[in-house]
C-alpha positions in Angstrom: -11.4 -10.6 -16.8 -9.7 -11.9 -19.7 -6.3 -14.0 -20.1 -3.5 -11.6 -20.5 -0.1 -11.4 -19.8 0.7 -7.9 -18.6 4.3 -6.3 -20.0 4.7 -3.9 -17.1 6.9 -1.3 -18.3 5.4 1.3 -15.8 8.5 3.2 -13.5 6.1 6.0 -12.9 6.6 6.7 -9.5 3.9 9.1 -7.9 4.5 11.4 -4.6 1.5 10.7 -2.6 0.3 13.9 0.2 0.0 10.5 2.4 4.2 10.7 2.3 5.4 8.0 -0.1 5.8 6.9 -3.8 3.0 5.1 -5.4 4.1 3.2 -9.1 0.3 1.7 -10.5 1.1 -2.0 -11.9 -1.9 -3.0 -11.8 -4.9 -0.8 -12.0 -7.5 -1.2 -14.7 -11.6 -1.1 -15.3 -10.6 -4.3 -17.1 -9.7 -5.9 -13.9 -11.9 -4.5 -11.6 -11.7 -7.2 -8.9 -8.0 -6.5 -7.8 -5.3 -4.0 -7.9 -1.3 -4.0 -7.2 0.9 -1.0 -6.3 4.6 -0.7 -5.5 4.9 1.7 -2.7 8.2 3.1 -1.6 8.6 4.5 1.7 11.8 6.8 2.4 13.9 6.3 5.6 12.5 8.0 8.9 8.8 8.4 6.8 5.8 7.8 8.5 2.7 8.1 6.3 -0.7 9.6 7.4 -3.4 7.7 9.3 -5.8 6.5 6.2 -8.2 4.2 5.0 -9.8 2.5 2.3 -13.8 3.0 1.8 -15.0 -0.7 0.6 -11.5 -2.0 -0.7 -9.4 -4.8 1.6 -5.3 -3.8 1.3 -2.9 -6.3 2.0 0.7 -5.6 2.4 3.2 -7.5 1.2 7.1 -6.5 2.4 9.4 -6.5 -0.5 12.5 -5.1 0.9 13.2 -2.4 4.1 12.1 -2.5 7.8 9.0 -0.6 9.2 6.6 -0.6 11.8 3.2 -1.1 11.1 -0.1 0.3 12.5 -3.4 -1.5 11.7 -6.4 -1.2 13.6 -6.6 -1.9 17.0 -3.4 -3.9 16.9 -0.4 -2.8 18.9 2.5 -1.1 16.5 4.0 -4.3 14.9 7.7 -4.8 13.3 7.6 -5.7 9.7 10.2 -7.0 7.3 10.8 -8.6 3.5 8.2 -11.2 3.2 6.0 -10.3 5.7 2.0 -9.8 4.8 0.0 -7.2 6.9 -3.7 -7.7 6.0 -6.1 -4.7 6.0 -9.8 -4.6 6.4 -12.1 -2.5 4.2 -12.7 1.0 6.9 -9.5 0.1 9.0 -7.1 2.8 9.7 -3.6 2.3 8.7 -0.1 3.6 8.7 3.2 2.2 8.3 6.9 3.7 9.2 10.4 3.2 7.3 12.3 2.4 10.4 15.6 1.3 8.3 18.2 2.9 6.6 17.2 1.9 3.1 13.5 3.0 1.2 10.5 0.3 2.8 9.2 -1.5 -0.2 5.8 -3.2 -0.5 3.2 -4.4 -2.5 -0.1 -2.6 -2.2 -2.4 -5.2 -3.4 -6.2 -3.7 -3.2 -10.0 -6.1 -2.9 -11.6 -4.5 -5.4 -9.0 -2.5 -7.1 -7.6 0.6 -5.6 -9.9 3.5 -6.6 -8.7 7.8 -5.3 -12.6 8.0 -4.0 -11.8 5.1 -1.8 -8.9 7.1 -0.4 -10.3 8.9 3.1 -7.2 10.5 5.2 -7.9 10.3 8.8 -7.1 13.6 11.2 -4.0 12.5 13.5 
């Protein structure tokens, strides 16, 4: 990685089968060590059980109220500056439980890659 100052001008906002909206902000080959997504989650939204094939996730609430399911951890409430940290292999799902959209950064050890992706049968 190189010094860089990154204009993000990205608003591309992706529907995800996984049931919420995925905008890249940062995603390169150039930066392979780390990525950071803006996921949106609608009200009353739970996504699927997934996880990550070697790549951490941490969470980080933006805005919105959810619950949170990581692991073996009990369902956990979750709002605007909370961080929900992710093993590499863990399963994970989070719910909108508010009445506004459940924002949060997706920030991905190494960067966030589809063939990481693996859904997980409910």
């Amino acid at each position: 990685m190189q010094e860089k100052i990154i204009n993000n001008s990205n608003t591309d906002k992706v529907y995800i089968s996984e049931g919420c909206y995925i905008t890249e902000l940062s995603n390169s080959e150039d930066d392979p060590d780390l990525s950071i997504a803006l996921a949106r989650v609608p009200p009353g939204i739970t996504t699927h059980w997934h996880r990550l094939i070697n790549t951490a996730e941490r969470y980080l609430i933006q805005s919105g109220t959810g619950i949170v399911e990581v692991g073996d951890l009990p369902p956990c409430n979750v709002h605007p500056g909370d961080i929900v940290l992710v093993p590499t292999m863990c399963r994970q799902r989070i719910t909108n439980t508010g009445p506004d959209d459940l924002i949060f950064l997706a920030i991905c050890t190494p960067r966030f890659m589809n063939s990481s992706y693996q859904e997980i049968p409910e």
